[in-house]
C-alpha positions as CSV (number, residue, x, y, z in Angstrom):
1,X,-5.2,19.6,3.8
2,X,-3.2,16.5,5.7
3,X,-0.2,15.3,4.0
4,X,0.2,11.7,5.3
5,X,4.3,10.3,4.0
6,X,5.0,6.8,4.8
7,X,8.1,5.0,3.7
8,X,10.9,3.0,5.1
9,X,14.0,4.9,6.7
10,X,15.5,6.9,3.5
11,X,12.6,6.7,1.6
12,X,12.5,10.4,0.8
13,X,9.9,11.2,3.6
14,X,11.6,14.3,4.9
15,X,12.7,15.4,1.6
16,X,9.3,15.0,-0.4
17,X,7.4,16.8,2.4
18,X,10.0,20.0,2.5
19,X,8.5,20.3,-1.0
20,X,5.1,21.4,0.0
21,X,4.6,25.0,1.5
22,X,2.7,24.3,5.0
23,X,4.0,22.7,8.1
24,X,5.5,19.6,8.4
25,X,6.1,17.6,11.4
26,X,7.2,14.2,12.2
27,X,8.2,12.5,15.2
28,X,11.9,13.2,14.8
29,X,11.3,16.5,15.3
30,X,10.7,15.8,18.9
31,X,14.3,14.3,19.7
32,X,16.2,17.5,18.2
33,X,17.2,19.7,21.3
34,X,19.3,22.7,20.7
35,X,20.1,21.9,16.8
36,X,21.1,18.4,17.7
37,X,19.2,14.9,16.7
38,X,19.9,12.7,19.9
39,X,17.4,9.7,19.0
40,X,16.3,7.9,22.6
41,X,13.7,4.6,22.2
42,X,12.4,5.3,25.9
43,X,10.8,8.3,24.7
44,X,9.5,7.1,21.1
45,X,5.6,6.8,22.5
46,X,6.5,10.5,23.9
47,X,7.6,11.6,20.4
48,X,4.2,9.8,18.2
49,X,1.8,11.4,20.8
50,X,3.9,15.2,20.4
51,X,3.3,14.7,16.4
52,X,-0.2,13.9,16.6
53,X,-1.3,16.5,19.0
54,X,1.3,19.6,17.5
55,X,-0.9,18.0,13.9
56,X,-4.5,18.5,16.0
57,X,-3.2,22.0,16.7
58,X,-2.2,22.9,13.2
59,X,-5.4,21.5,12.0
60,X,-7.6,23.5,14.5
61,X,-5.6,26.4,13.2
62,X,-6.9,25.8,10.0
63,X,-3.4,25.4,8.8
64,X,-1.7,22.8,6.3
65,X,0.2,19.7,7.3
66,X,2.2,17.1,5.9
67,X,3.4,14.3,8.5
68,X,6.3,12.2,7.7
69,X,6.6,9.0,9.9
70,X,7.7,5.9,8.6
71,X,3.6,4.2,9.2
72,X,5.2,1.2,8.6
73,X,1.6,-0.7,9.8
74,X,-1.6,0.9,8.6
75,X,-3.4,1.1,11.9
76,X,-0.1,4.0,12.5
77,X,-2.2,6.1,10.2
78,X,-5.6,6.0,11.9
79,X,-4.9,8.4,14.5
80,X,-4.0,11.1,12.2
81,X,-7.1,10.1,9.4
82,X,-9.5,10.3,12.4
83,X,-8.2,13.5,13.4
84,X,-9.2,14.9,9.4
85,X,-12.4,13.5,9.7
86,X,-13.5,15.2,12.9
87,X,-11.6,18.6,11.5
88,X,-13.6,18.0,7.7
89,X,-10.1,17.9,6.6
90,X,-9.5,16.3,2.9
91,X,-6.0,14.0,3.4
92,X,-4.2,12.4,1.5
93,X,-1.4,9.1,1.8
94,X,1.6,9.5,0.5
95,X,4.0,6.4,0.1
96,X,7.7,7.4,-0.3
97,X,9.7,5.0,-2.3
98,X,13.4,6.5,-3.2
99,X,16.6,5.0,-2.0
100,X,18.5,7.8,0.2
101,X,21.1,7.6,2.9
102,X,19.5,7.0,6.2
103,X,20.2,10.2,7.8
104,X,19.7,8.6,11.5
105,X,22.3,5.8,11.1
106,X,19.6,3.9,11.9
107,X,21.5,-0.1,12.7
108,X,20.9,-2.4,9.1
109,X,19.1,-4.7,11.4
110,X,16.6,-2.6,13.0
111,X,15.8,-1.4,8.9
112,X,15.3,-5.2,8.3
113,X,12.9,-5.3,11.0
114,X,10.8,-2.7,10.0
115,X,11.0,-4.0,6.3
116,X,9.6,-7.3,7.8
117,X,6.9,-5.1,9.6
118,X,5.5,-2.9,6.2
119,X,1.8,-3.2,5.4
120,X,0.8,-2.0,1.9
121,X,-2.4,-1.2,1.2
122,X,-4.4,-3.8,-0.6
């Protein structure tokens, strides 16, 4: 199974997907170096591609995963949907919605940009 959270900056993402038992992953993960988050926007395309291929791995594996990535436009999903269709891997979308501090001290104006950027689904 693919666990696919989407949600704005302290939506709950990270907390929601610690609830299932399998491996989660999300971009973040990739700008943590020896226990320490140091966020660089150079190396966000870097950290997207490391998700999606560490996910193709798990899923090869036959494993479980939940990735939580803000997928603020739909199309951000597509990679990861095609990847459980080639696998024959039931997924499933997960919008989280709760009001939490933003554990990234992410600036107020770059959260009103990607509030301006959100697609929901139809």
């Amino acid at each position: 199974m693919l666990r696919l959270i989407r949600g704005l900056p302290g939506s709950g993402k990270t907390t929601l997907a610690k609830q299932y038992n399998c491996l989660h992953l999300e971009a973040d993960m990739y700008f943590i170096k020896n226990g320490q988050y140091s966020f660089d926007k150079h190396q966000l395309q870097n950290a997207h591609q490391w998700c999606l291929l560490q996910t193709e791995i798990a899923l090869k594996n036959n494993m479980d995963v939940v990735v939580s990535n803000t997928f603020t436009q739909l199309w951000e999903l597509e990679r990861y949907i095609k990847l459980a269709v080639r696998y024959n891997i039931k997924y499933h979308i997960i919008e989280a919605t709760g009001t939490y501090p933003n554990d990234h001290n992410i600036p107020e104006e770059k959260l009103t940009q990607l509030k301006a950027k959100w697609q929901s689904f139809s």
